[in-house]
C-alpha positions as CSV (number, residue, x, y, z in Angstrom):
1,X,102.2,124.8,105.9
2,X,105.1,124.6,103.8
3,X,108.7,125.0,105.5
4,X,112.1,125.4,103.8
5,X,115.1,125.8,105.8
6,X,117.8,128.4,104.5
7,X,120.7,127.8,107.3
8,X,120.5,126.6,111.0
9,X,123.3,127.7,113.4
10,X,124.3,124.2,115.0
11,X,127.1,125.8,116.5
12,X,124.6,127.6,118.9
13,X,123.3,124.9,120.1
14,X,126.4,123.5,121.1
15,X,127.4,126.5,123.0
16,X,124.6,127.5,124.1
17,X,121.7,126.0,126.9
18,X,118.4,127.1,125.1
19,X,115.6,128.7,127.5
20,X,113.0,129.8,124.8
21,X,112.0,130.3,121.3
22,X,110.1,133.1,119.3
23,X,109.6,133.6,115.8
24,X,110.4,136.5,114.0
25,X,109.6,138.3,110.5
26,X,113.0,139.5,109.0
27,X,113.1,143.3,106.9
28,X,115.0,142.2,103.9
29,X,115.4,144.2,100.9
30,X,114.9,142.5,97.0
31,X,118.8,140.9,96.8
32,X,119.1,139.7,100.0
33,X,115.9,137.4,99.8
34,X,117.0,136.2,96.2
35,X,120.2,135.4,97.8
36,X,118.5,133.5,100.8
37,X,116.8,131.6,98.5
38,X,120.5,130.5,97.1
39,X,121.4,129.6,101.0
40,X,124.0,132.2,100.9
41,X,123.6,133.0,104.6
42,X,126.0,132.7,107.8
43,X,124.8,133.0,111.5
44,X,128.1,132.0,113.0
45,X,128.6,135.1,115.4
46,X,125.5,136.5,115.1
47,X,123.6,137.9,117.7
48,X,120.2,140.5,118.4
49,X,121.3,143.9,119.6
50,X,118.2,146.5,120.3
51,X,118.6,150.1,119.2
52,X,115.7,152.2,120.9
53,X,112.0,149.7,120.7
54,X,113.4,147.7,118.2
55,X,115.8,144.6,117.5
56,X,118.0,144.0,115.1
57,X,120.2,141.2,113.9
58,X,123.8,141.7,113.3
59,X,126.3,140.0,112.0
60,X,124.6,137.8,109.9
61,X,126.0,137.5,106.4
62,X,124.2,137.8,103.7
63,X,126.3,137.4,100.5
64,X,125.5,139.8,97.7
65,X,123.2,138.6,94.7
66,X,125.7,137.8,91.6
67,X,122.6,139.2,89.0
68,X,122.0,142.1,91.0
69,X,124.3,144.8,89.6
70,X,124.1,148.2,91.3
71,X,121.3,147.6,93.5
72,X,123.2,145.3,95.6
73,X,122.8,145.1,99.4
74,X,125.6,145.6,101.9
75,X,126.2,142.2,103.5
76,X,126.3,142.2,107.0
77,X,124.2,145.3,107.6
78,X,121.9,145.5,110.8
79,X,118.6,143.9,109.8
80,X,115.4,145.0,111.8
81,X,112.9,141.9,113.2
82,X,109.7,142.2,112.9
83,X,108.4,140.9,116.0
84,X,105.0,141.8,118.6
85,X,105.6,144.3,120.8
86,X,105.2,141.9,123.7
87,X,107.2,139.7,122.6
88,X,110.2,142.4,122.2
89,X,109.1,143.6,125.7
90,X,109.6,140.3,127.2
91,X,113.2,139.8,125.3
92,X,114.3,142.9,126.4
93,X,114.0,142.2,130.0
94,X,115.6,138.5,130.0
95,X,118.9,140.3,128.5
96,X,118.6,143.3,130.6
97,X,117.7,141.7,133.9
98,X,118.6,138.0,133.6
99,X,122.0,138.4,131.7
100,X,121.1,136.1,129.0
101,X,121.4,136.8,125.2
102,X,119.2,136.6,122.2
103,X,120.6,134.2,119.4
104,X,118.9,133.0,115.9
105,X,118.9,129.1,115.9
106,X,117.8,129.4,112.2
107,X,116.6,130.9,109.2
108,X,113.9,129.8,107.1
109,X,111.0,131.0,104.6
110,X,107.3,130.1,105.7
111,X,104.6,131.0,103.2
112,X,106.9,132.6,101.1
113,X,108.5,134.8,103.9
114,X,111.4,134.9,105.5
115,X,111.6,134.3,109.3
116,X,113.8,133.6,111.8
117,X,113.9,131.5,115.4
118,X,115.8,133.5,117.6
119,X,116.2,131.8,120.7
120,X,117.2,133.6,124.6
121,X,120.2,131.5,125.8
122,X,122.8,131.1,128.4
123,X,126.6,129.9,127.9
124,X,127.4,126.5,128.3
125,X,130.1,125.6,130.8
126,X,132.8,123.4,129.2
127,X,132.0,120.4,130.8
128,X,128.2,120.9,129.8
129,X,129.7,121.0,126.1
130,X,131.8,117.3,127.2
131,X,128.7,115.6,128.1
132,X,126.8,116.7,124.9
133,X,129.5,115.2,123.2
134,X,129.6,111.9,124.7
135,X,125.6,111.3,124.7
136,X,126.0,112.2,121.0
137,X,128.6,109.7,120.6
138,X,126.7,107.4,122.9
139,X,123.3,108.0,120.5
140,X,125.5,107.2,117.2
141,X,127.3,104.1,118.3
142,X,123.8,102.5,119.1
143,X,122.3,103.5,116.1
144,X,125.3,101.7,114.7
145,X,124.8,99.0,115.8
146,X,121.0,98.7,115.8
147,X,121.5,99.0,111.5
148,X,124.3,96.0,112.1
149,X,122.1,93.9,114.0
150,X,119.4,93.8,111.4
């Protein structure tokens, strides 16, 4: 099964705790997968919003395809997930009930497709975001020097 990454949102993971992961389908029109396939994508800020039964993600930027002419996409449009109903279900009522919120960790194609990990998460505390730091800082200086020691 063949993989290829388009853009991960780091920063979510930074600020965020991660409870759980689902995969969803993404409805994208012609330019905005030939631009995805350039990497011209931003999740910083982006978030899923649901309008009636179904989810959308917003504020993800897409950047307009330069070869597309007048059949250009708008770029940070509201783009529908395509997702089981369960699954939706079961989103729905952790941001309803629990007071989390619905984030995509990343964006990638997947036998030719274009999905994206979405992720139900709950803000980090400021001292959480301290200790990530220093076990990442902890993590690099011994990998430092375990290459020195060779």
């Amino acid at each position: 099964m063949s993989i290829w990454i388009v853009q991960e949102n780091r920063k979510a993971r930074f600020d965020y705790e991660i409870i759980e992961t689902y995969e969803a389908g993404l409805q994208l029109t012609g330019s905005e997968v030939k631009s995805l396939r350039d990497k011209n994508l931003q999740l910083k800020d982006s978030y899923v919003s649901f309008r009636g039964n179904e989810a959308y993600l917003q504020n993800a930027h897409i950047s307009e395809y330069k070869s597309s002419s007048y059949n250009n996409h708008e770029p940070e449009r509201h783009r529908k997930l395509l997702m089981n109903r369960h699954e939706l279900d079961e989103i729905y009522g952790a941001l309803r009930e629990r007071g989390l919120t619905c984030v995509p960790l990343k964006v990638y194609f997947k036998k030719g497709r274009a999905k994206v990990e979405l992720a139900l998460v709950k803000g980090k505390k400021t001292h959480d975001k301290r200790q990530a730091i220093k076990t990442r800082d902890e993590k690099a200086r011994l990998q430092k020097t375990l290459r020195h020691s060779r």
